[in-house]
C-alpha atoms as one frame of an Amber mdcrd trajectory, in Angstrom:
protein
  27.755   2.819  31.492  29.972   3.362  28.790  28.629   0.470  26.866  25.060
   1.562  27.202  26.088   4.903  24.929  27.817   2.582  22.102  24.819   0.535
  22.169  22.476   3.103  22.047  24.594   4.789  19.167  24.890   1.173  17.432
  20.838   1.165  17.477  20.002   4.421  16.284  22.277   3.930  13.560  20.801
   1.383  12.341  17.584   2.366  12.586  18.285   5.481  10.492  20.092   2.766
   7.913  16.532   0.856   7.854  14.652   3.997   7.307  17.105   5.239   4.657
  16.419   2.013   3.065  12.739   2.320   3.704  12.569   5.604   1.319  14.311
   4.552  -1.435  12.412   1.134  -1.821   9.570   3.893  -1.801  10.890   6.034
  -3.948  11.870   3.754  -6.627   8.023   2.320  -6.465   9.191  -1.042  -4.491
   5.685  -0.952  -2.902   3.234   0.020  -5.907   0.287  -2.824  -6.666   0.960
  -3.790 -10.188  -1.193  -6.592  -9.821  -4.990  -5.146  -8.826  -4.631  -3.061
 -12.045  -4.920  -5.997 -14.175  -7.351  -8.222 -11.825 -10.182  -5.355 -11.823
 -10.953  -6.194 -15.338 -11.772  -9.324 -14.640 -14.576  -7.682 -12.059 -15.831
  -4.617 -13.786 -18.875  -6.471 -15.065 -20.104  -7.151 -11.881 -20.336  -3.652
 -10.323 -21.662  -2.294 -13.884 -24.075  -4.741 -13.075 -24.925  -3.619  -9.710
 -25.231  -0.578 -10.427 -27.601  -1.127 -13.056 -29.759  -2.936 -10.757 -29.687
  -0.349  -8.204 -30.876   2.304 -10.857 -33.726  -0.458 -11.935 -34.801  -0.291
  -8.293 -34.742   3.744  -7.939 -36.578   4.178 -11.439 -39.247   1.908 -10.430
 -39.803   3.788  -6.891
């Protein structure tokens, strides 16, 4: 029985380790998207596009 308790123990101390871990890597922006930033560019003309044709459609109704 005694083994369950230093198991348990074991576990939950490293589970706080992970999450401890977790926030940091969080904090110091591990996680941010660095890379959508500079793809959108690439796509901006085609929603300006869409958008332009959605007004066409609206103006002509």
């Amino acid at each position: 029985m005694s083994v369950i308790y230093i198991l348990l123990a074991i576990s939950i101390l490293v589970a706080i380790i992970f999450f401890v871990a977790f926030i940091i890597a969080v904090r110091k922006g591990q996680y941010d998207d660095s890379y959508t930033p500079s793809v959108r560019m690439l796509f901006e003309d085609e929603l300006i596009k869409d958008k332009s044709n959605k007004s066409v459609l609206t103006k002509k109704e």
